[in-house]
N, C-alpha and C positions, 0 to 999 in steps of 0.2 A: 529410579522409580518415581523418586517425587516431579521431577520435570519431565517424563514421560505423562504423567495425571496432571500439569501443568499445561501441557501441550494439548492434552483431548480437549482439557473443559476449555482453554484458549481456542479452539476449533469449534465447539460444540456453541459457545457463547455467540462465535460469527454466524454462526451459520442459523441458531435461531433469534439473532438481531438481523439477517439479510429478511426474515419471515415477516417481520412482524414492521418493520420497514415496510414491507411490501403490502402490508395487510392494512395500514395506517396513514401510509402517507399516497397521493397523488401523485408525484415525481420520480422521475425515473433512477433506477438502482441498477447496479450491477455487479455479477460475482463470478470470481474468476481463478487462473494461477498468477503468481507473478515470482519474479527470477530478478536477485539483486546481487551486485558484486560488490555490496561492504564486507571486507574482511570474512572475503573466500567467497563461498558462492551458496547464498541463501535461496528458498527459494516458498513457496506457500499460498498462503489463502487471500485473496485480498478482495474489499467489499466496499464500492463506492454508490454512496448516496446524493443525490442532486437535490439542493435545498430551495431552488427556483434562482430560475435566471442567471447570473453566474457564477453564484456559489457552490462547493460542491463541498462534501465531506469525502474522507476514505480509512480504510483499516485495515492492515493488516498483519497476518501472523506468521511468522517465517522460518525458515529450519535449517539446520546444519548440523555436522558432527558436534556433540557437545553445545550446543546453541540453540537457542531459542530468542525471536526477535519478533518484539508486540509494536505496532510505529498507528501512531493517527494523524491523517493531515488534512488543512484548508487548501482549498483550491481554486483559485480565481480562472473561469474557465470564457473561452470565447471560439467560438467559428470561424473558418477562413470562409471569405467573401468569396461566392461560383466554386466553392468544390464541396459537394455533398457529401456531408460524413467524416470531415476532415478538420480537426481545432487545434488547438494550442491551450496550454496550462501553464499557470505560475501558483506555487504556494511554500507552503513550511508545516511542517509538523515535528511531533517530539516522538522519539523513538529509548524502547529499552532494553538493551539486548543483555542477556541472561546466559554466563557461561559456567559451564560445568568439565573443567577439563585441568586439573589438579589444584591451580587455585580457583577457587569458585569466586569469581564478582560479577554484579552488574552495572553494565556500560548506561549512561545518560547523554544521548545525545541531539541536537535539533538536527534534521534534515530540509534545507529548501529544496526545491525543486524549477525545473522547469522542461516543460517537455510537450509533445504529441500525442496525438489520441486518433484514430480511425474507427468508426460503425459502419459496418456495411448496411450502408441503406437499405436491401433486400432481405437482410439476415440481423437475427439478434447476437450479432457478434461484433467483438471491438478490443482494438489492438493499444496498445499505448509502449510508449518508448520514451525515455526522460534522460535528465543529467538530475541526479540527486546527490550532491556533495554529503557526506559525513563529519558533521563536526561534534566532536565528541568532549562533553563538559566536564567529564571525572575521568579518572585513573590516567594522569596525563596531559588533557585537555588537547588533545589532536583534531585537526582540518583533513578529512580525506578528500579532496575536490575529484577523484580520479572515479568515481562510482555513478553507475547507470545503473536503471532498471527495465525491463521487460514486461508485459504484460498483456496474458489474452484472456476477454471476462464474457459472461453470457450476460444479454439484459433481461433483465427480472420485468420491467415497466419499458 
C-alpha cells in the first residue's frame, strides 16, 4: 500500500511539474513512456525539459514488479548537421530504485548515458534510444554496462 501511494504522488508530482514547466518557461518540454532494462524490465513516465541551447534536464519514474524507480538526469544535447529532427545526447544523472520484494532496500545509483533522440518535424513526436549503464553505489557497489532505454514522448512546446 505504501509504495502503491508512493507511485501515484511520484506520478501525480511529474505530471504537475510537465504543467507548470510548460506554463513558465519558453523552452521546449516533453513527456512521454519510456522502457528501461535495469534489472528486468522497467518501464514509466518520463519528462524532459530543454534549459536553452544544449542543456537539457529529465525525469523519470518507472515500474516493476515490486519496484519502483525515481532517476534525474543532465543532458548535453546536440543536432546532427542535414538531417532534420535527428541529435545525439551525452549526460548522467542519479537514480533510486525502491524494492519491495522480501527484503525491502533501496538501490543508489548514477546512470551516464549516451544516446539518440528523433522529432518528427511534421508531428509533435520524438523517439529516443540510449546505452545507459547502471552503476550502482550501495548494496554491492555493482557496474551494469549491459542497459539501454527506449523512449516515445509528446512535445508539450
Amino acid at each position: 500500500m505504501k509504495k502503491t501511494l508512493l507511485s501515484l504522488a511520484a506520478v501525480a508530482a511529474l505530471a504537475f511539474g510537465a504543467q507548470e514547466a510548460k506554463a513558465q518557461s519558453p523552452q521546449r518540454a516533453a513527456i512521454g513512456v519510456v522502457f528501461d532494462g535495469t534489472g528486468g524490465d522497467l518501464w514509466g513516465v518520463q519528462y524532459k525539459q530543454s534549459f536553452g541551447g544544449t542543456n537539457n534536464g529529465q525525469a523519470q519514474v518507472m515500474f516493476d514488479d515490486h519496484v519502483v524507480a525515481v532517476g534525474a538526469d543532465y543532458q548535453y544535447a546536440r543536432p546532427f548537421r542535414g538531417v532534420n529532427g535527428l541529435g545525439w545526447y551525452a549526460g548522467v544523472g542519479a537514480q533510486l530504485t525502491f524494492i519491495d520484494a522480501g527484503d525491502n532496500m533501496t538501490l543508489v545509483g548514477l546512470r551516464p548515458q549516451l544516446g539518440l533522440e528523433f522529432k518528427i518535424p511534421a508531428a509533435p513526436i520524438g523517439f529516443h534510444a540510449d546505452w545507459k549503464p547502471d552503476w550502482r553505489l550501495n548494496h554491492g557497489n555493482d557496474f551494469d554496462a549491459s542497459t539501454f532505454t527506449f523512449g516515445i514522448k509528446y512535445t508539450l512546446r
